[in-house]
C-alpha positions in Angstrom: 127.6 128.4 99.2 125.2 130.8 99.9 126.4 131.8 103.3 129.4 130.4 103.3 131.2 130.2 107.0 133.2 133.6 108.1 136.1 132.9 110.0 134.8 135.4 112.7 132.1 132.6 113.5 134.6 129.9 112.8 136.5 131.9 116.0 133.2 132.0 117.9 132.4 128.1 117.4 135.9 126.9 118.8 135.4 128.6 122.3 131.8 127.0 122.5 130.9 123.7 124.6 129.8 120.2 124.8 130.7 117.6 126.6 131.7 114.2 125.4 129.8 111.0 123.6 132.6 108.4 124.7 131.3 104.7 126.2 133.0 101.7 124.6 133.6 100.4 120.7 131.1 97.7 119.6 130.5 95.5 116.7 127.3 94.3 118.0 125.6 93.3 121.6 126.9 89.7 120.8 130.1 91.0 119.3 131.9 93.6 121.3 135.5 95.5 121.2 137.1 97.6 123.6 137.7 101.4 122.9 140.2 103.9 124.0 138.4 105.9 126.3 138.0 109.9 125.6 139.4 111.9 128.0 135.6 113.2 129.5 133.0 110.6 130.8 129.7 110.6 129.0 126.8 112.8 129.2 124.5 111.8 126.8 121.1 110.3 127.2 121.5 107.2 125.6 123.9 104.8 126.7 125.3 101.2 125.6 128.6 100.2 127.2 130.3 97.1 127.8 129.7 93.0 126.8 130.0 92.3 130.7 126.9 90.3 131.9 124.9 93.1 134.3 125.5 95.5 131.2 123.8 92.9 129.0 121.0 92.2 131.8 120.1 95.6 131.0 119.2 95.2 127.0 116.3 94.1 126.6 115.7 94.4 123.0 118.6 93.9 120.0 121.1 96.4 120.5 123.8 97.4 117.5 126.7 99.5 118.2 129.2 100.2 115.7 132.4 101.6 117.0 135.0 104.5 115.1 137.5 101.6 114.2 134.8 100.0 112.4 133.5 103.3 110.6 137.1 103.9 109.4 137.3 100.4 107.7 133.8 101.3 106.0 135.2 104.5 104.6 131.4 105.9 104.6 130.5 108.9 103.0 127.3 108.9 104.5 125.3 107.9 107.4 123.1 105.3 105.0 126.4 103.4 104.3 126.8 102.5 107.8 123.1 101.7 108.1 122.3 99.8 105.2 124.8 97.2 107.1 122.9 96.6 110.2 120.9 94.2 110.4 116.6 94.8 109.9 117.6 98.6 108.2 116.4 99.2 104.8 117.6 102.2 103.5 116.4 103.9 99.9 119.1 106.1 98.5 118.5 109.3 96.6 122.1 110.8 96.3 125.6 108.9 97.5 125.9 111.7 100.7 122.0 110.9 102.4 121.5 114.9 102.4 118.4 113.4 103.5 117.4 110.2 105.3 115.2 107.3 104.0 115.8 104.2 106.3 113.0 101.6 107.2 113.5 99.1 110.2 111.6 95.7 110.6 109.7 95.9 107.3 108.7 99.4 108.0 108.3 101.3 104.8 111.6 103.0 104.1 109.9 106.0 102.8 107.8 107.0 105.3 109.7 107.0 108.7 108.7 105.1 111.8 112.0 105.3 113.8 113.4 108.4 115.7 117.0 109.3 114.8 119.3 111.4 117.7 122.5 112.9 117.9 124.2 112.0 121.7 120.4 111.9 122.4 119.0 115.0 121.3 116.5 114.2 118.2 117.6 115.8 115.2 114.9 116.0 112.5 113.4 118.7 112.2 110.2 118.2 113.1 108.7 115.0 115.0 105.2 116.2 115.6 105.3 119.0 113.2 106.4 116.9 109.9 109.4 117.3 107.4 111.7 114.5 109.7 113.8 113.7 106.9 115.6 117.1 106.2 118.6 116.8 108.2 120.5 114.0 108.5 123.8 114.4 110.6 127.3 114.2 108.9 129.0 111.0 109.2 132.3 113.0 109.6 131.3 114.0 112.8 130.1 110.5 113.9 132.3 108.3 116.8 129.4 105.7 117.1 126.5 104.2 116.1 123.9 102.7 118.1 120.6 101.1 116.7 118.2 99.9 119.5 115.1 97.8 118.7 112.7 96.0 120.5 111.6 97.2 123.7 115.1 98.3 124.2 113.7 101.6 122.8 110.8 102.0 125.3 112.9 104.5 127.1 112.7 107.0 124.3 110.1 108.8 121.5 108.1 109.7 119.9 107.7 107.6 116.9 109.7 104.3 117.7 107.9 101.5 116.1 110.7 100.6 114.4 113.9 101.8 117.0 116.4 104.2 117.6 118.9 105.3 115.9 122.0 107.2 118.0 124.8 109.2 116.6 127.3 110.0 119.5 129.8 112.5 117.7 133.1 112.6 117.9 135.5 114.0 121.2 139.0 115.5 119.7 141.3 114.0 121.9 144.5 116.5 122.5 146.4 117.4 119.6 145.3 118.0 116.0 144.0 115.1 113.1 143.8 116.5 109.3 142.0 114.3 107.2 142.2 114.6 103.2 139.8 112.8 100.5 139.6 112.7 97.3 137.5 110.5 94.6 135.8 110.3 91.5 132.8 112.8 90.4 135.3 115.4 92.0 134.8 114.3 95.1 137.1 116.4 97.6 136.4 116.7 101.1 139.1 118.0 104.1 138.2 117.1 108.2 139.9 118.8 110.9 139.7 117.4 114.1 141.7 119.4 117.3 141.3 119.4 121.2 142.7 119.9 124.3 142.5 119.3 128.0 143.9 121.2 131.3 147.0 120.2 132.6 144.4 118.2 135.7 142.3 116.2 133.1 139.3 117.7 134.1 138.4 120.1 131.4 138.5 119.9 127.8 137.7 122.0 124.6 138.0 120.7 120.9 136.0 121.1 117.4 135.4 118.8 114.5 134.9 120.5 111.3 134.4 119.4 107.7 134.5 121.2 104.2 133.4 118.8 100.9 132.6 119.1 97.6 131.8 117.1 94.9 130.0 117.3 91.2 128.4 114.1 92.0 127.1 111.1 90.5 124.9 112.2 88.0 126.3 115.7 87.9 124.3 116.2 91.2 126.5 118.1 92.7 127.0 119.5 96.5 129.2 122.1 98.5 128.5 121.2 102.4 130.6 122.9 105.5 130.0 121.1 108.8 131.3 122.5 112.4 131.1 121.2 115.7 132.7 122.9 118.9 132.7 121.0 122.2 133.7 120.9 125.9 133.3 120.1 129.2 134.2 120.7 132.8 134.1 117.8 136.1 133.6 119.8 138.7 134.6 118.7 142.3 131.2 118.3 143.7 130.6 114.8 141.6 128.8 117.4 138.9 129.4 117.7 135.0 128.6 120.0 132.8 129.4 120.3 128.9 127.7 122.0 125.8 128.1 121.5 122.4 127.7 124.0 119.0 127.3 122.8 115.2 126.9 125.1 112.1 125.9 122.5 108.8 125.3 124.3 105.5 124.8 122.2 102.3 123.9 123.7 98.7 122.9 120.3 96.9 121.7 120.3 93.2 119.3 117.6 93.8 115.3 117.1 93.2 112.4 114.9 93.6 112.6 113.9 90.0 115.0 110.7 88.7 115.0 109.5 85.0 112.2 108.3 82.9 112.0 104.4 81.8 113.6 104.9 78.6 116.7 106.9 79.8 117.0 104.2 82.5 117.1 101.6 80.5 119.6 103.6 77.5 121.8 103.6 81.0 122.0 107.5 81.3 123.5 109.5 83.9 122.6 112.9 83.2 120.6 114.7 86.0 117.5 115.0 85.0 116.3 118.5 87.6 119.9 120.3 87.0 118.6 123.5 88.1 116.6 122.6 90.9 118.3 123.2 94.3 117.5 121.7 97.8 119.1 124.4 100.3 119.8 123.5 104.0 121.6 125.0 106.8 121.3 124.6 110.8 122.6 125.7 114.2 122.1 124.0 117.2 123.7 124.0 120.9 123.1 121.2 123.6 124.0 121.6 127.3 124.5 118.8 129.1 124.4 118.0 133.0 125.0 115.2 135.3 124.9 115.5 139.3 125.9 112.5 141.1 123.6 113.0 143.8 125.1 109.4 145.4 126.8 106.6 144.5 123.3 105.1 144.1 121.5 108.3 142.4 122.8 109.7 139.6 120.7 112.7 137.7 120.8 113.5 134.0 119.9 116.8 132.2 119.9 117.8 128.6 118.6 121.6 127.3 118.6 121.4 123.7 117.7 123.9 120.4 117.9 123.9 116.7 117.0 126.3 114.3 117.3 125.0 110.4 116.0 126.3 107.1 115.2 124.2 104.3 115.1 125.9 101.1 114.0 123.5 98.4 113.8 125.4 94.5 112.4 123.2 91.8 111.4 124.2 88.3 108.1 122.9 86.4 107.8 120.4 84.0 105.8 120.5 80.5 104.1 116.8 80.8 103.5 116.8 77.5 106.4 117.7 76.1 108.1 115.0 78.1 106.4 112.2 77.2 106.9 113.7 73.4 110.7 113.7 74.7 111.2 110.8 77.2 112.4 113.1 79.4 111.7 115.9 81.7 111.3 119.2 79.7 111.6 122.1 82.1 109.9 125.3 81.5 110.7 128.5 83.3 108.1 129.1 86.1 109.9 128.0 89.4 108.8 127.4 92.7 110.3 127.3 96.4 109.0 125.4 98.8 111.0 127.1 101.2 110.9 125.8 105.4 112.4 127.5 108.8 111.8 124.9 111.7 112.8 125.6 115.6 112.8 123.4 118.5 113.4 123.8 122.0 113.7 121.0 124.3 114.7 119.8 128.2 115.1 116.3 129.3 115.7 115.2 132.5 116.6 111.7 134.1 116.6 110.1 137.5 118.6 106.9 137.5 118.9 104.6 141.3 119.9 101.9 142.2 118.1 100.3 145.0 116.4 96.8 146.2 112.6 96.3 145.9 111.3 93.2 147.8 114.8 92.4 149.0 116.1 92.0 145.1 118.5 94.0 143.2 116.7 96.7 141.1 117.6 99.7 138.4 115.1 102.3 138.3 114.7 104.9 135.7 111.9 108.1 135.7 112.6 110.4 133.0 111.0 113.8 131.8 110.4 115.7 128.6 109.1 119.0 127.2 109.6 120.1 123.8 108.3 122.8 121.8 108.4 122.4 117.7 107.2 125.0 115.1 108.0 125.8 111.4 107.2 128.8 109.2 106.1 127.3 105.8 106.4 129.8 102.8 106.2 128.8 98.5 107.7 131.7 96.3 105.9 131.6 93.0 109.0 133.2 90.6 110.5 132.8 87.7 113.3 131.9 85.7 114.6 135.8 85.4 113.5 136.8 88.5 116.1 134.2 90.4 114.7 133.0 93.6 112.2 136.3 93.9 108.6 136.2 94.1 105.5 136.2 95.5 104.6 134.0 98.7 101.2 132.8 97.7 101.0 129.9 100.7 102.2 131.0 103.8 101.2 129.0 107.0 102.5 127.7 110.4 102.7 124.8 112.2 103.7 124.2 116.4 103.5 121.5 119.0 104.5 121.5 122.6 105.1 118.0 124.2 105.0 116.7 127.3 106.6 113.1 128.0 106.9 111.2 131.2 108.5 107.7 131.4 109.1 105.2 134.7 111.3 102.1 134.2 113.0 99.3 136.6 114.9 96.6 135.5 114.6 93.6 138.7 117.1 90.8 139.2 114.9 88.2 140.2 118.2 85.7 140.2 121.3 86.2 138.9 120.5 85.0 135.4 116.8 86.6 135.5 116.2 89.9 134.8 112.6 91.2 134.0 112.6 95.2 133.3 109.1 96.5 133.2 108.0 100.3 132.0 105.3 102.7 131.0 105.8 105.6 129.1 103.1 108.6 128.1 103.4 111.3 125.4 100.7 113.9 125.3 100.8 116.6 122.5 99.3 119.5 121.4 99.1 120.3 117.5 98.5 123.6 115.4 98.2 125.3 112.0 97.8 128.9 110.9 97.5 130.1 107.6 98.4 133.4 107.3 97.8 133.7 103.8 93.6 132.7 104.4 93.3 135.6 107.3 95.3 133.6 110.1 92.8 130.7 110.0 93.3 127.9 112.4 93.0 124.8 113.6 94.2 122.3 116.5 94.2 118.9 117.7 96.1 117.0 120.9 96.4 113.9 121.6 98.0 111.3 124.7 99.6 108.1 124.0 100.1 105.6 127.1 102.7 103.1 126.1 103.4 100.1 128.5 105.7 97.0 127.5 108.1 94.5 129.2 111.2 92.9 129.0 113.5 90.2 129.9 116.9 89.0 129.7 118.1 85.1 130.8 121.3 84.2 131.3 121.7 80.3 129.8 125.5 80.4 130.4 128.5 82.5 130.5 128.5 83.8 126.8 125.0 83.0 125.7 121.8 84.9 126.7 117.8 85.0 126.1 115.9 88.2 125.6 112.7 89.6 124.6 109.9 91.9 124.9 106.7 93.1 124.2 105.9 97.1 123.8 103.4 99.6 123.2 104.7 101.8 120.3 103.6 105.1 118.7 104.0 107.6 115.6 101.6 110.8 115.4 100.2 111.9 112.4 101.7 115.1 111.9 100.4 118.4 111.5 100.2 118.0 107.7 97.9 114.7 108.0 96.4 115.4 111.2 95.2 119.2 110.3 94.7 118.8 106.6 92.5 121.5 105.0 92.5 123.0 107.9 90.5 120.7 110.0 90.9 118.3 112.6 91.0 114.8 110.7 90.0 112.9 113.5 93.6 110.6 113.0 94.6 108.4 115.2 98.2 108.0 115.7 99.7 104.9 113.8 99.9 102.4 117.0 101.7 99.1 117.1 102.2 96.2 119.6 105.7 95.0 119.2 106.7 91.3 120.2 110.8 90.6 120.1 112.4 87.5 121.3 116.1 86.5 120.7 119.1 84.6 122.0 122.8 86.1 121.5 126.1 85.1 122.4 130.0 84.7 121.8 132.5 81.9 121.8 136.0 82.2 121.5 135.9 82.9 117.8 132.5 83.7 117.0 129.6 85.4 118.0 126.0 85.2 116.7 122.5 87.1 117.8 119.3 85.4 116.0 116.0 87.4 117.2 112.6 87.0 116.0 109.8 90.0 115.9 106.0 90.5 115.4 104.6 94.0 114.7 101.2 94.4 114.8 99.1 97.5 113.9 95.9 98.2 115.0 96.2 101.7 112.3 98.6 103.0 110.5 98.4 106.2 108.5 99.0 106.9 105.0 100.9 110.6 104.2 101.2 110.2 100.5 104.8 110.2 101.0 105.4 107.1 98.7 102.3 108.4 96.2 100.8 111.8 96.2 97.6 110.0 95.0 97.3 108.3 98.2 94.6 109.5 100.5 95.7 111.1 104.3 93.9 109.0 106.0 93.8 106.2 108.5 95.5 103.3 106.4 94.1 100.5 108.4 95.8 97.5 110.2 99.3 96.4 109.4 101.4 93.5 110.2 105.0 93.1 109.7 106.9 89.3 110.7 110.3 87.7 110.6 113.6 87.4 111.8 117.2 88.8 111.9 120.2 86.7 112.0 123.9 88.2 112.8 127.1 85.5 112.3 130.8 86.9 112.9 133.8 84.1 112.8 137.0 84.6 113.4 139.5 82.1 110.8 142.8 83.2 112.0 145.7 84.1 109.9 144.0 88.1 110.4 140.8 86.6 108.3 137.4 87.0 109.7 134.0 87.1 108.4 130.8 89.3 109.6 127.7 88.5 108.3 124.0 89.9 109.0 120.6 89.1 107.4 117.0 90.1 107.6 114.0 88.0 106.4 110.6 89.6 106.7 108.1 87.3 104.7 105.5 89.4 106.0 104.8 93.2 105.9 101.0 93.8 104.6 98.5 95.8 104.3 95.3 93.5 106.6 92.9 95.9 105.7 91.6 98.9 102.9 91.7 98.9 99.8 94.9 97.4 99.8 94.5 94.6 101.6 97.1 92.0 101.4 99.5 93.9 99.1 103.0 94.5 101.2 103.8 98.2 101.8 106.5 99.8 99.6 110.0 100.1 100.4 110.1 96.7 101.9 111.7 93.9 100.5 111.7 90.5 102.1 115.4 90.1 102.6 118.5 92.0 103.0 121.6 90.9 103.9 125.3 91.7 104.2 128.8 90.1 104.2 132.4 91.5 105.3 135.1 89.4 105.0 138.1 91.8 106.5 142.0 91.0 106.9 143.6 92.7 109.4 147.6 92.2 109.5 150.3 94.4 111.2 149.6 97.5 109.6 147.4 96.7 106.7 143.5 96.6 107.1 141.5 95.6 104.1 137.4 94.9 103.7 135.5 93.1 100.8 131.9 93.9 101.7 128.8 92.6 100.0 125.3 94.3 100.1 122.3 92.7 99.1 118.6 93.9 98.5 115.6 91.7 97.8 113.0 93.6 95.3 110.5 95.3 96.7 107.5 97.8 95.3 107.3 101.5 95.0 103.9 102.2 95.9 101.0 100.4 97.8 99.0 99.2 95.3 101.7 96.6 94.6 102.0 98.1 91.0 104.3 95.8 89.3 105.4 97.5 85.8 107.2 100.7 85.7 105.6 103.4 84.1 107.1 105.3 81.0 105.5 108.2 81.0 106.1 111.4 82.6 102.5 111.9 83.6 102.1 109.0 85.5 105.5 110.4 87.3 106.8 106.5 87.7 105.6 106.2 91.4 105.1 102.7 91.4 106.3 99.9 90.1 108.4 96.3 91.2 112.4 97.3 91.8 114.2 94.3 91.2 116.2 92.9 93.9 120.1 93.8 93.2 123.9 93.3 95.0 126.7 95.8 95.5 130.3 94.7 96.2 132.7 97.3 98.1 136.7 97.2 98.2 138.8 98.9 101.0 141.3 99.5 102.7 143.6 101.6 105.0 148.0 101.3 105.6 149.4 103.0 109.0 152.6 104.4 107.5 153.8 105.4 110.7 152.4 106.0 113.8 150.7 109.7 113.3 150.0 109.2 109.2 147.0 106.3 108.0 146.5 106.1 104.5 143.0 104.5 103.0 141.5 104.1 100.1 137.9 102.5 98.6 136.3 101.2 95.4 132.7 101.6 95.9 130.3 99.4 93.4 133.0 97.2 93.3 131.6 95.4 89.8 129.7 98.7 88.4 126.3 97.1 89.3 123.5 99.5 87.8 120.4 99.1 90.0 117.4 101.1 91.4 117.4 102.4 94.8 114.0 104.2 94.6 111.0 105.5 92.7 109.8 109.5 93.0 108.6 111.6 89.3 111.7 109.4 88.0 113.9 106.5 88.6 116.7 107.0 91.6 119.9 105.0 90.2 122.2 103.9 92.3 126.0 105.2 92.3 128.3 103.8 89.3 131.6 102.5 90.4 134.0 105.1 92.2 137.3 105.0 93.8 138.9 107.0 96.7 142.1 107.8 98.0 142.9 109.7 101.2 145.1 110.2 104.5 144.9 111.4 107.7 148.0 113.1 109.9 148.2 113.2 113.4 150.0 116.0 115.0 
């Protein structure tokens, strides 16, 4: 590691706060379990609780919550291997850990991201109006819950939600201490500590979660990553809350933009083809959270967040020549490093009551946000001898403050009815500085007004309607909006969303079909997908289909969870390429669990399925072989993974659990960028955790 964690700040992080992410443990809005609840109440912004009937009244879009139980049967080393099992996510792998996150939702593009991902509602990538969102992705050690909201569910929050949310609540340490050990092939090691503690009155609490893994990785791309996390919390007497919680991530990962050429592809190869080029990441952050029950009817919410993170990303050149001579990438000795610092401040507040409007039931929601984003962009020109050291021939700066206001009530117009009407605004202020071309600038703001509506009808006791339709945003970022240093003139990429779905649950199963219509009036092209590509406004876009979610249970400890996502439609309606489908969106996905669960003994045969889909938007359909052409583009072929695992309580305080990922060694392609991404070989893993 390059700064590897000293145990003075190890000291520090365990007396820091933050208060809990507890609520309940949830298959799916249809499907929900029970969890233990964590000895604080919840803070965070988002919430999903419960499978009672008001709680439902209140989701208006499809909601997906999976709980820790579920997570442990998974055995995830990432946060893409509990995504790529929801139902609508597309996720496009570059390394087995998801350093950094590629996920597209609805037949969004799952290189270019349209969703906002959060951590107990704070957003976490580094920069949502600035650029660079993908480059920190949480740990999944840390990780309680998931919760994906689409549909106008996700009206309440932004920016850039034209496909959903995506929530990470993080784990509470409950009192005592949990040691978790792993172990696995390509080295794979990894230890979890998880300790806590409450006052002898319940109403305070301390605890940290904190992770140490290593691993010489699939294709010898190997990482070192140390993860921390220090909370607690305090209910004060006055019906008022307060909590705070500290991380510390550092990851040193030998990973690039560049996969294999066509011919080492297809002579099955597993060398890595950048292994000198490093992508270097670290980050601190704190949140303080706040809640003042003001009545029984009026509750207020506030969150005060910052991050600071560095991304250093080193990368040697290539002789093109010389690797199309060699059919593979010949490196020479002139490096370069792209190197990025990104800091955001934030405050949100919200004002939750619960009041009658015309004599009917009603739940209101106003909620505020300011946020402040800027990065300090530098490239080190260097060399092979001269190890990381050079000059800075590009050095420029990018900010933007935020302002967002949002106002939503959900009515009870009967007892089944509920209609849940909202508006939400962003405005934004954008700007670059180059200090490197005598501090030249340029600027450019924007405001977004977002209305939508949604409903939810009761049919019976266990089986409910719902829908929507939403105004939805992503802003070009300061990259695309302020290219060459002047104001493009981009709109941001806007979309009217149309949901409508029926869920439900009978005694042994439970099912949620929803259908969805995204239409956009312009979407904008970064080049993320091809370099080539102009940054521009793209055009209109469509994207149509339907999700369908099945869970039975057979008896005997057998049941059976299925999800799958058809989207016949996701095209280009305009430009140059009009009607070719965007890349990174394949027409179906699906996936199938078929757990037993008996006494002690838990066991999951899972099964993951892709449909093919392109690499660039031009539709290219051959592969390229040559290094020159970088293999950009090109028609993935659609593929299936199969996953084995399983976990035995030996006694009360000790669980062991063990995996065999790629279950029949499928080799497939999970991407295209200067190279071919393949997808892991088959792996195993062993490990146990000990309660104290």
């Amino acid at each position: 590691m390059r700064h590897a964690l000293s145990p003075v700040y190890l000291a520090v992080s365990l007396v820091c706060f933050s208060m809990s992410a507890t609520a309940q443990e949830q298959s799916n809005v249809a499907a929900n379990e029970l969890k233990k609840p964590s000895i604080m109440p919840t803070l965070e912004v988002i919430q999903v609780v419960g499978d009672t009937t008001p709680v439902l009244l209140e989701q208006t879009g499809s909601v997906v919550v999976i709980g820790l139980e579920q997570i442990e049967r998974i055995q995830p080393l990432s946060t893409d291997d509990i995504l790529r099992r929801v139902a609508g996510i597309n996720v496009k792998s570059e390394e087995e850990t998801a350093i950094v996150a590629n996920f597209g939702i609805r037949g969004l593009s799952a290189s270019e991201s349209k969703s906002l991902v959060l951590e107990d509602g704070v957003p976490v990538a580094p920069g949502l109006f600035i650029g660079n969102d993908r480059y920190f992705n949480p740990r999944i050690q840390r990780i309680a819950q998931v919760e994906v909201l689409k549909g106008s569910a996700s009206l309440r929050y932004g920016p850039s939600t034209i496909g959903g949310v995506v929530n990470y609540q993080t784990k509470t340490p409950d009192d005592g201490v949990t040691l978790t050990a792993r172990a696995g092939s390509f080295n794979m090691q990894e230890l979890s500590l998880e300790a806590g503690g409450k006052n002898s009155s319940g109403d305070a609490f301390a605890g940290v979660v904190a992770t140490y893994a290593s691993s010489d990785g699939f294709m010898d791309k190997d990482y070192e990553m140390t993860d921390v996390m220090a909370k607690a919390g305090v209910i004060f007497s006055n019906d008022q809350k307060l909590g705070i919680k500290v991380s510390r991530y550092e990851n040193d990962a030998n990973i690039s933009y560049r996969g294999l050429l066509l011919g080492d592809y297809n002579n099955n190869e597993t060398y890595n083809p950048a292994p000198d080029d490093y992508f270097l990441t670290d980050r601190t952050a704190f949140d303080i959270n706040h809640e003042w029950g003001i009545s029984d009817d009026v509750i207020l919410k506030t969150v005060v967040y910052w991050s600071e993170m560095t991304r250093d990303y080193w990368r040697y050149s290539v002789d093109t020549n010389a690797s199309n001579e060699a059919g593979r990438w010949i490196y020479t000795d002139a490096l370069t490093g792209n190197n990025r610092a990104f800091e955001r401040q934030g405050i949100e507040t919200r004002l939750s009551v619960e009041h009658t409007l015309f004599g009917l039931s009603a739940s209101s929601e106003f909620g505020l946000r300011f946020m402040h984003e800027e990065s300090d962009d530098t490239r080190i020109r260097a060399t092979r001898s001269a190890d990381r050291t050079g000059i800075n021939d590009r050095h420029r700066q990018d900010s933007a403050n935020s302002l967002a206001g949002y106002a939503q009530s959900r009515i009870e117009l009967s007892d089944n009815f509920a209609l849940t009407p909202g508006l939400r605004i962003e405005s934004y202020e954008q700007k670059r500085e180059i200090l490197t071309d005598d501090n030249a600038t340029a600027e450019t703001s924007n405001t977004e007004f977002l209305p939508g509506i949604g409903m939810t009808y009761d049919l019976s006791g266990s089986d409910q309607l719902y829908g929507g339709v939403y105004r939805a945003f992503s802003p070009a970022t300061n990259g695309v909006a302020l290219d060459g240093l002047a104001d493009q003139q981009l709109d941001a990429e806007r979309s009217t969303n149309f949901e409508l779905g029926l869920r439900g649950k009978k005694r042994d199963f439970s099912y949620e079909v929803a259908a969805f219509f995204m239409d956009f009036s312009n979407q904008v092209v970064t080049g993320n997908s091809n370099p080539n590509l102009s940054q521009s406004n793209a055009g209109e876009t469509e994207h149509y289909g339907m999700e369908f979610m099945f869970a039975y249970s057979f008896g005997g400890g057998f049941s059976l969870d299925t999800n799958a996502t058809w989207v016949p439609n996701s095209d280009f309606k305009t430009g140059s390429n009009e009607g070719n489908r965007l890349p990174y969106a394949p027409k179906v996905v699906a996936n199938a669990a078929l757990s037993y669960q008996r006494d002690k003994l838990s066991t999951v045969l899972s099964a993951h399925h892709r449909g093919e889909q392109f690499g660039d938007a031009q539709n290219t359909a051959e592969i390229p072989s040559d290094a020159a052409g970088g293999i950009w583009g090109g028609l993935m072929p659609s593929y299936t993974v199969l996953d084995f695992t399983a976990q035995y309580e030996l006694a009360d305080n000790v669980r062991v659990f063990g995996a065999i990922k790629n279950l029949a060694d499928k080799r497939y392609i999970t991407g295209l960028r200067q190279g071919i991404y393949v997808g892991p070989e088959r792996s195993f893993e062993l490990g146990i955790t000990y309660d104290f």
